[in-house]
N, C-alpha and C positions, 0 to 999 in steps of 0.2 A: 143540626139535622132537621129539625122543626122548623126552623124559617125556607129552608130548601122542599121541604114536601109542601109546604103552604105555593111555594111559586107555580111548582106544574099543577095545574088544572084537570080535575079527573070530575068526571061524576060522582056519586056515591054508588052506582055498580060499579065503576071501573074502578073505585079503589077497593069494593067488597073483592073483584074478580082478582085483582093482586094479589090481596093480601090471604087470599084462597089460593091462589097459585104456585105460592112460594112454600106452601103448606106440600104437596107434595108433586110438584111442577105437570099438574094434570089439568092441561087446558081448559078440555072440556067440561072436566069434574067444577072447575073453579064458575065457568062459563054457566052452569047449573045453579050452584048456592047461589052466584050474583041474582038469580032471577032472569036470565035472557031466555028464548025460547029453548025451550027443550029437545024439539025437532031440530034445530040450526045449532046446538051448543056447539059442537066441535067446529064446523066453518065458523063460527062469531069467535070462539076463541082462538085460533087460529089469525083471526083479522085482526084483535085486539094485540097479539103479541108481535104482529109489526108496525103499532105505532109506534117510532119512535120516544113519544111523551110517557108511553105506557114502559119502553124499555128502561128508561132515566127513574120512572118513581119504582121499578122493581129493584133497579141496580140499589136505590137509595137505602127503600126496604132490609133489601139481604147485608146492608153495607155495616148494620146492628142488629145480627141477630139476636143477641140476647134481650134486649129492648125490645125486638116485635115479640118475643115470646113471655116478657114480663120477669126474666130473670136476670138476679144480679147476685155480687158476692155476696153484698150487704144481708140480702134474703138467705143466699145461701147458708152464710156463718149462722145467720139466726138459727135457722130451720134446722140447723148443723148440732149447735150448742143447747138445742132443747132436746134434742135425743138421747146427748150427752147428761141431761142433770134430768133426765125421766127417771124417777126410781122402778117406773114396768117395766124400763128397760135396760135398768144397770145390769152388770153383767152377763148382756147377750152380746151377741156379733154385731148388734148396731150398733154399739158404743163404738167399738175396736175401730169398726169401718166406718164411725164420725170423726172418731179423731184420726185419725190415715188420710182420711181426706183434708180434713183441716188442715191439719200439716204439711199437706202438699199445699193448698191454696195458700196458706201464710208463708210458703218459701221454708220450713224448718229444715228443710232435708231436699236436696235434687233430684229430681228423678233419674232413672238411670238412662247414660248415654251409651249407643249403641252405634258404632261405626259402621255404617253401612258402604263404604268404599272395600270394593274389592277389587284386586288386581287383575288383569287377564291371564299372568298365570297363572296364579288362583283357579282360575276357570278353567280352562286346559291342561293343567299339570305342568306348562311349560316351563324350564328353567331359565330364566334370564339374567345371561353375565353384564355386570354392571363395571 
């Protein structure tokens, strides 16, 4: 992914206004933190999100978000398993809900699967002979 965002060519506003944009898809808000005029934000970001070059490094962006936000399991499990061996916090509800979580992310247990297929009698009451 790092060799693909090095290809397209951005200023450093237009990669500040991205990487504010995907923050909470607010053009002008983004158009703002970059530094563009204050008066034009909303037309400049607005212009900005159809350039094509600008839509390729956004798609790249959102295409890992845990990476643009600096999170991984690795951190996770850490941040996870010191809650875990905190004696402040032994026998509180963050223990319980560190290891519930863990558990889930290591696979020990499935979560639960819930059929969302419903039939159109179902919906109607209809009886249908088969």
């Amino acid at each position: 992914m790092a060799k693909e965002k090095d290809k397209i060519k951005l200023t450093p506003k237009q990669k500040i206004f991205c990487h504010e944009y995907i923050i909470d898809w607010n053009a002008t808000r983004a158009a703002k933190v970059a530094k563009y005029s204050e008066k034009t934000a909303r037309q400049t970001g607005y212009e900005i999100l159809t350039k094509p070059y600008i839509q390729d490094y956004i798609k790249l962006i959102t295409s890992d978000l845990e990476k643009e936000a600096g999170v991984s399991k690795l951190k996770m499990l850490t941040r996870l398993s010191k809650v875990m061996d905190n004696e402040e916090t032994a026998n509180t509800p963050y223990v319980l809900k560190s290891i519930e979580i863990l558990a889930k992310m290591l696979g020990y247990y499935e979560s639960e699967k819930i059929d969302h297929k419903v039939e159109l009698a179902q919906i109607t009451g209809i009886q249908i002979k088969k």
